[in-house]
C-alpha positions in Angstrom: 3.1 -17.5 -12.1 1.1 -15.2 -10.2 2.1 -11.5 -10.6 -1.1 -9.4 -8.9 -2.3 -9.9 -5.1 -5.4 -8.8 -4.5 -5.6 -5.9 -1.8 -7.9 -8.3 1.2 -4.3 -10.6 1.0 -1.8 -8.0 2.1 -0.6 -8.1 5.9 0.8 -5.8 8.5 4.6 -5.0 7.7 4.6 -5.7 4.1 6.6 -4.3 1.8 5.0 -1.7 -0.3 5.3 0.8 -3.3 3.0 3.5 -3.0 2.1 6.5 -5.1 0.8 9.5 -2.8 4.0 11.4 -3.0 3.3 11.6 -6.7 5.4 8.6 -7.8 6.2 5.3 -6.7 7.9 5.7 -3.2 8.8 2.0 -1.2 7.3 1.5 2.3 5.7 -0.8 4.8 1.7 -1.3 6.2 1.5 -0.1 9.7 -1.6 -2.5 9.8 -3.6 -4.7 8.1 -6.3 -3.9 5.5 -8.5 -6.0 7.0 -11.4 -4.5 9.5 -13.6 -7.3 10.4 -15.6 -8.3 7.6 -14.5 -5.5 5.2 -11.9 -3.5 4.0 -10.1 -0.1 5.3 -9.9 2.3 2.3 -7.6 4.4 4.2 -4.8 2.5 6.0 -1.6 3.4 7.8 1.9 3.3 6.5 5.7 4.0 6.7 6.7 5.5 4.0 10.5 6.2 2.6 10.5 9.7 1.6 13.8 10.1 1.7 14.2 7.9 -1.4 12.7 11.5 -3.2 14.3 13.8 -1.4 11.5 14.0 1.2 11.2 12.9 5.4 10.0 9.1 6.0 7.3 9.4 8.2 4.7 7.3 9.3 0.9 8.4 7.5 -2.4 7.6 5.9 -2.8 6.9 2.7 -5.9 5.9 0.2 -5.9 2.1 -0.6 -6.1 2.7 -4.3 -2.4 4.4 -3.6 -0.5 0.8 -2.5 0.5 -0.4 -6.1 2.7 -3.2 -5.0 3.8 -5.5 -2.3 6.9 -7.9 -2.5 6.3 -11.4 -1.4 9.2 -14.3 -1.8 11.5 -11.7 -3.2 9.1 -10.9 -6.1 7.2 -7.3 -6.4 3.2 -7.7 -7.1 0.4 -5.4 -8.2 -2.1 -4.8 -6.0 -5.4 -5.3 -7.2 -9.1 -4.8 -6.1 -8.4 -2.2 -3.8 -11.8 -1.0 -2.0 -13.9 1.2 -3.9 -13.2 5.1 -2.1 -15.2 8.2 -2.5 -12.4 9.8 -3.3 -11.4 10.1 -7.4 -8.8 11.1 -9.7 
């Protein structure tokens, strides 16, 4: 039973859970991570703010920040996200 996807396998208009608003927030990629023969380590989604308190708006987000995607009605970790210049 596989319960992590690894970030290369995820596809435009997949349900996400991502954490820039400070905690898990649900959403949907805008676009693939996929850029020819690599990765994006920034990439564009829809995120539902509103489930905080917030506005759902479309916006960029560090790959590191997608934590899960659902695939046949089952939520996944993301995993092996490109490496960013960016740390915590």
């Amino acid at each position: 039973m596989t319960t992590k996807i690894d970030y290369a396998n995820l596809k435009k208009n997949d349900e996400i859970t991502s954490i820039q608003l400070g905690r898990p927030v649900p959403g949907k990629l805008m676009e693939s991570p996929k850029q020819g023969t690599g990765l994006k380590k920034v990439i564009l989604i829809w995120t539902k703010g509103s489930v905080i308190g917030m506005f759902d708006e479309t916006g960029s987000v560090h790959a590191y920040q997608v934590t899960n995607v659902k695939r046949d009605n089952k939520w996944l970790e993301v995993v092996n996200h490109p490496v960013s210049n960016f740390t915590l």
